[in-house]
C-alpha positions, -999 to 999 in steps of 0.1 A, spaced: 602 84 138 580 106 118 582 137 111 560 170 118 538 180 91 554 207 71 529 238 66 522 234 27 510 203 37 485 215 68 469 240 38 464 214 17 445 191 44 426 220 55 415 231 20 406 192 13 389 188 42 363 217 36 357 211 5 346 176 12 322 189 43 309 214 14 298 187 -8 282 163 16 267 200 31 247 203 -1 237 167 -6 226 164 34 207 192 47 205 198 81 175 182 96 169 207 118 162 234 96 132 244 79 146 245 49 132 227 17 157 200 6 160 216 -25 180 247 -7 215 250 -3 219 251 37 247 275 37 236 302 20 202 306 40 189 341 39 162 350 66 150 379 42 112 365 27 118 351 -7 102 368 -36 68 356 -50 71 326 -74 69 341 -113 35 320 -131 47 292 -150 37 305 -185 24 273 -208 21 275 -241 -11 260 -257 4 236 -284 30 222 -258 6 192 -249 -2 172 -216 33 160 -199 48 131 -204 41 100 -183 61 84 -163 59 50 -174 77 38 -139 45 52 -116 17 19 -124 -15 37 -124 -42 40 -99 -69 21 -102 -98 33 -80 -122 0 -71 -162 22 -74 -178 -14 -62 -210 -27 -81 -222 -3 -109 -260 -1 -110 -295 13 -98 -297 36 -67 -330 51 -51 -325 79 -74 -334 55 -106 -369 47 -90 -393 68 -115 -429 57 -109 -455 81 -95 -444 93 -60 -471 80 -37 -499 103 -23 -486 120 11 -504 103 40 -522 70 34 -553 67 14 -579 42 7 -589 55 -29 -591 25 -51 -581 45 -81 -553 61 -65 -540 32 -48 -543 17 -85 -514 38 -97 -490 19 -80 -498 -15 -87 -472 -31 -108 -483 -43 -140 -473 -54 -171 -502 -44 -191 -526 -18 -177 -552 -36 -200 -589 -39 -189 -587 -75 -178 -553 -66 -155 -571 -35 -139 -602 -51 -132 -581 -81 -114 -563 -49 -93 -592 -30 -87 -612 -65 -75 -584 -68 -47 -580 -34 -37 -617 -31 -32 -636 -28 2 -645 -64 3 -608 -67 5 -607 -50 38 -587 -21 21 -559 -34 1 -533 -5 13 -509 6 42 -534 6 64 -563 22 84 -550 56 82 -572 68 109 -551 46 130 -517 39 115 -482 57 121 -450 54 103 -418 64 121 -399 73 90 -411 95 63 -403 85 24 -380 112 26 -358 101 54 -362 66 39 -346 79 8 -316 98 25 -306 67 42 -299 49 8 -287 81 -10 -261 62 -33 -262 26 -23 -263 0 -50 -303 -14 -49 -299 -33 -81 -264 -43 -100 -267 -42 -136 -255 -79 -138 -289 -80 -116 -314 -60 -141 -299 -82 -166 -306 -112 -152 -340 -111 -137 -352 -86 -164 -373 -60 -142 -360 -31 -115 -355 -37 -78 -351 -78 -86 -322 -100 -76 -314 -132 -87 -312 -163 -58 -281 -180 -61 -252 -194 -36 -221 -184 -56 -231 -182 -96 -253 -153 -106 -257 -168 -141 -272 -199 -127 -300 -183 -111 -334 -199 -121 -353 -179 -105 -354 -137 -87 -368 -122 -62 -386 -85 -53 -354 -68 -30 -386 -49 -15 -418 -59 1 -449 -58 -24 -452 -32 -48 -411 -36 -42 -402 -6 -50 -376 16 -22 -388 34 1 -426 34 -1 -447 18 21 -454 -21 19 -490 -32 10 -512 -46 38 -544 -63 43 -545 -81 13 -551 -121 13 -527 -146 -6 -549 -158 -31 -550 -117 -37 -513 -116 -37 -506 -146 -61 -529 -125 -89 -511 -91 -83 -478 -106 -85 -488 -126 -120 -502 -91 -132 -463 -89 -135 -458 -124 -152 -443 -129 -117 -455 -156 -91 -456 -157 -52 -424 -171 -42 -417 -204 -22 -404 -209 11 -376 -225 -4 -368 -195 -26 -374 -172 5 -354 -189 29 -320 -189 2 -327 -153 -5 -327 -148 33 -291 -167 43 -275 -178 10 -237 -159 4 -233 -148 -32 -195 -159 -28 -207 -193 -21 -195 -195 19 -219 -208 45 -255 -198 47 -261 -175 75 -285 -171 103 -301 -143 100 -300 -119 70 -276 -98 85 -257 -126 104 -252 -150 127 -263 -127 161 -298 -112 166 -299 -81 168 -330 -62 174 -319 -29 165 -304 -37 123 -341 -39 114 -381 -28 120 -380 -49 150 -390 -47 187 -413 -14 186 -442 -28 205 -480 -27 189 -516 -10 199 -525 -23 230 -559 -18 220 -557 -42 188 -578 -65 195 -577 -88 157 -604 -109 170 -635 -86 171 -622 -49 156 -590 -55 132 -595 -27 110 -610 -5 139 -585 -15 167 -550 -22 148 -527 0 135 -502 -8 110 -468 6 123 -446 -2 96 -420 19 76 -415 25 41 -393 -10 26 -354 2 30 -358 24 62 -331 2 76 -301 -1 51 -286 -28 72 -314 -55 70 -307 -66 42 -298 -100 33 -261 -107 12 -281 -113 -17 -300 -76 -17 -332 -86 -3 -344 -63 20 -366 -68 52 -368 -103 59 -371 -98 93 -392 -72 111 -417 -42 88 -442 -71 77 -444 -110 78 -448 -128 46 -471 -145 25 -450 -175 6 -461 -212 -9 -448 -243 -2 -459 -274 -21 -469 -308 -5 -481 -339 -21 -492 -318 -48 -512 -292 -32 -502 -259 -35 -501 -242 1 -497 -211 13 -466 -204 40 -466 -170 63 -434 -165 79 -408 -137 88 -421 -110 119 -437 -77 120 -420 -45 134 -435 -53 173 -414 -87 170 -396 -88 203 -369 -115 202 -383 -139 226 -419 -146 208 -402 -173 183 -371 -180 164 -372 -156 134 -345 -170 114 -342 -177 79 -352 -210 83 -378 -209 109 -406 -225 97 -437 -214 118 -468 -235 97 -493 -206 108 -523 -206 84 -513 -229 64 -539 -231 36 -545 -245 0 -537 -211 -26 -571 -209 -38 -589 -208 -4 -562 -192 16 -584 -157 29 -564 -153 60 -555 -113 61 -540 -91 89 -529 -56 99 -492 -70 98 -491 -93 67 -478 -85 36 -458 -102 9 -429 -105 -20 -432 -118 -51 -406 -141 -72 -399 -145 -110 -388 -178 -128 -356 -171 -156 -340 -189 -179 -305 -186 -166 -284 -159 -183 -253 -185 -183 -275 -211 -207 -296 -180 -230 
């Protein structure tokens, strides 16, 4: 039989016992409270606390020391390289303009010699039906340079891997998985490829295959369009469309109707209005690669050889492309005018073109 505690004994428990609820008191604050962890939960004042003194640093005492436990952050800025910013030709005149001289300005070249500006001035002449972005008397453009520019404020246009490669600005190398390979690149932007200025109409190929050698560039082939168009730089499977698998009308310059008065027949300059928008307007038609609209703005002059003629390949769709007219996919391969280089004069209101550049590749120089 036990017996009854004696009262010594009760003091000690008692004294024991708080001191132990003390302790875990300080270590486990009341969740409750709004107190910082740091306090101690029993001696809480409700009084304000005094203003924190400044920290006073001295200037010799150095940064702190690192706590070599913490890994540090590493913050993933994607591809370094050109932006719309880094585009520093002439701006274009405001409005369109049929001036030979002014149109001559932004041309690319790689000499401005007398032989090279005589070739430009010859294809941007009235014979050519006006060489420009159209019949300004007639022509509207939905989105302003401006607006154009503000859309790709800070996007990557050209990596630096890119430049290297191919050499020239706005240019991206065609590949399916290995950069280095590339043998040959191709203008991101619709002729004089540069963002955010309005594409070149009216010309004729044989017009376009000088222009783009004026650059020690070439037109490209339908080959080299059609892999710029659906290749995936990580080497997965080629897609669709530029943007995908799934058409969508509304990713680029596409399904906008055209002048029901055009008639191309009897009055193309008179009657038919060129309604593109500057190359770039729409960020998201742009192929894996970096090429930009391949689908919609303006179809394309290209070259495809066969039994060892030279011919010329127009392809791709304007901005009143509707869906349900043909299958505008990479790969769809339409055969309309298809004419020998040198006597390929076909022009329209809604034609333009791209030019490509053969490299050595960078993983063999």
């Amino acid at each position: 039989m036990m017996r009854p505690p004696r009262p010594s004994e009760i003091v000690l428990a008692v004294a024991f016992a708080t001191m132990i609820g003390a302790v875990l008191g300080r270590t486990r604050p009341n969740s409750h409270s709004h107190v910082p962890p740091s306090a101690d939960p029993w001696s809480v004042s409700h009084e304000v606390p005094p203003a924190p003194s400044p920290i006073m640093v001295s200037v010799d005492a150095g940064p702190p020391a690192e706590d070599a436990s913490i890994p540090p952050v590493v913050v993933d800025s994607g591809p370094t390289g050109y932006t719309v910013d880094d585009d520093h030709e002439p701006e274009p005149p405001v409005g369109d303009t049929t001036d030979i001289e002014t149109l001559l300005a932004f041309v690319p070249m790689t000499h401005r010699d007398e032989a090279s500006l005589a070739i430009a001035r010859r294809w941007l002449g009235p014979g050519s039906n006006h060489g420009n972005q159209g019949n300004p008397a007639l022509s509207t453009h939905a989105i302003s340079r401006e607006q154009c520019k503000k859309g790709l404020e800070g996007v990557v246009l050209q990596t630096s891997l890119d430049r290297e490669i191919c050499g020239g600005p706005w240019e991206v190398p065609i590949h399916t998985g290995d950069p280095r390979s590339a043998t040959t690149c191709i203008d991101a932007f619709e002729y004089p490829n540069r963002p955010c200025v309005l594409p070149m109409v009216f010309t004729h190929p044989i017009a376009d295959r000088q222009l783009c050698e004026l650059q020690g560039k070439r037109l490209c082939t339908q080959e080299e369009w059609n892999t710029a168009c659906e290749a995936d730089p990580k080497g997965g499977p080629a897609s669709k469309y530029a943007y995908g698998d799934e058409l969508d009308l509304s990713v680029c310059n596409t399904g906008k109707g055209k002048s029901p008065r055009c008639d191309v027949d009897r009055g193309l300059w008179k009657t038919c209005s060129t309604d593109d928008v500057p190359t770039g307007s729409y960020p998201k038609c742009r192929s894996r690669l970096g090429v930009f609209d391949q689908h919609g703005n303006l179809a394309e002059a290209m070259t495809r050889l066969e039994k060892g003629v030279n011919y010329v390949q127009l392809k791709g769709s304007a901005w009143f492309y509707d869906g349900a007219m043909y299958a505008d996919t990479c790969r769809f391969d339409p055969r309309w005018h298809v004419d020998p280089v040198a006597e390929s004069w076909h022009t329209n209101y809604h034609l333009g073109f791209r030019c490509c550049r053969s490299v050595t590749p960078l993983s063999s120089r």
